[in-house]
C-alpha positions in Angstrom: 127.1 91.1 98.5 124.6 88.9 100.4 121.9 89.1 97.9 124.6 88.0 95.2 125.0 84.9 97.2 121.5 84.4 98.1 120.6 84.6 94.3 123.5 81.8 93.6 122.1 79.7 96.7 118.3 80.3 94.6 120.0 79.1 91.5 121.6 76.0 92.4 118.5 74.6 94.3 116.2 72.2 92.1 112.7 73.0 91.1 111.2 71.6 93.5 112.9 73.0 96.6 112.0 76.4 94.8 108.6 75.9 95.6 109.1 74.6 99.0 110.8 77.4 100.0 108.7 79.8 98.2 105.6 78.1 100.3 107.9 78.6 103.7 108.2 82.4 103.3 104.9 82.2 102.0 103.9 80.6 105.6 106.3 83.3 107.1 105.1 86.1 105.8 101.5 85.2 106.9 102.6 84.5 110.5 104.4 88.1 110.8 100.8 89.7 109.3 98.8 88.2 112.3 101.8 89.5 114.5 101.4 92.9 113.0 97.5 93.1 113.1 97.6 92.0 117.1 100.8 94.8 117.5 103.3 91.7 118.6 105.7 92.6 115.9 109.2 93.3 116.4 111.4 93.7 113.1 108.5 95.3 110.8 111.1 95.3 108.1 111.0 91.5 107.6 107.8 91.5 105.8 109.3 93.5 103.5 112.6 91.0 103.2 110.1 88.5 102.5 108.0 89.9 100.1 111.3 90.5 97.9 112.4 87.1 98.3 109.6 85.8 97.6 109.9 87.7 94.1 113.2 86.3 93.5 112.4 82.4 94.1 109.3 83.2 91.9 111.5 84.8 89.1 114.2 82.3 89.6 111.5 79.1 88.8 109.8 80.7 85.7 113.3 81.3 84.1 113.6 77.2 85.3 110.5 75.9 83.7 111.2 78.1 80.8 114.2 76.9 80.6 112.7 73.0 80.4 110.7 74.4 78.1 113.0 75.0 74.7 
């Protein structure tokens, strides 16, 4: 059920708040890698979460620009 309202949330957000959000887990993601290579992490899972999400704002932009596209 939450990823079914995450993916609306995705959806209605412009193009350009795609890719600012895509560039925030982005910077995320790289902050929780340096955590994890100096053994400060504490949910090892979340890199995980954010590689997936990642995916989906990725996904959810190309079908946008396609979309523009036609």
């Amino acid at each position: 059920m939450k990823s079914k309202n995450l993916l609306t949330e995705l959806r209605s957000l412009g193009k350009q708040e795609l890719l600012v959000k895509e560039q925030e887990c982005r910077e995320e993601l790289f902050r929780l890698r340096m955590q994890k290579s100096t053994a400060q992490l504490e949910k090892p899972s979340r890199i995980k979460e954010l590689k997936k999400m990642i995916a989906r704002i990725k996904t959810i932009s190309k079908q946008k620009f396609a979309e523009e596209g036609k």
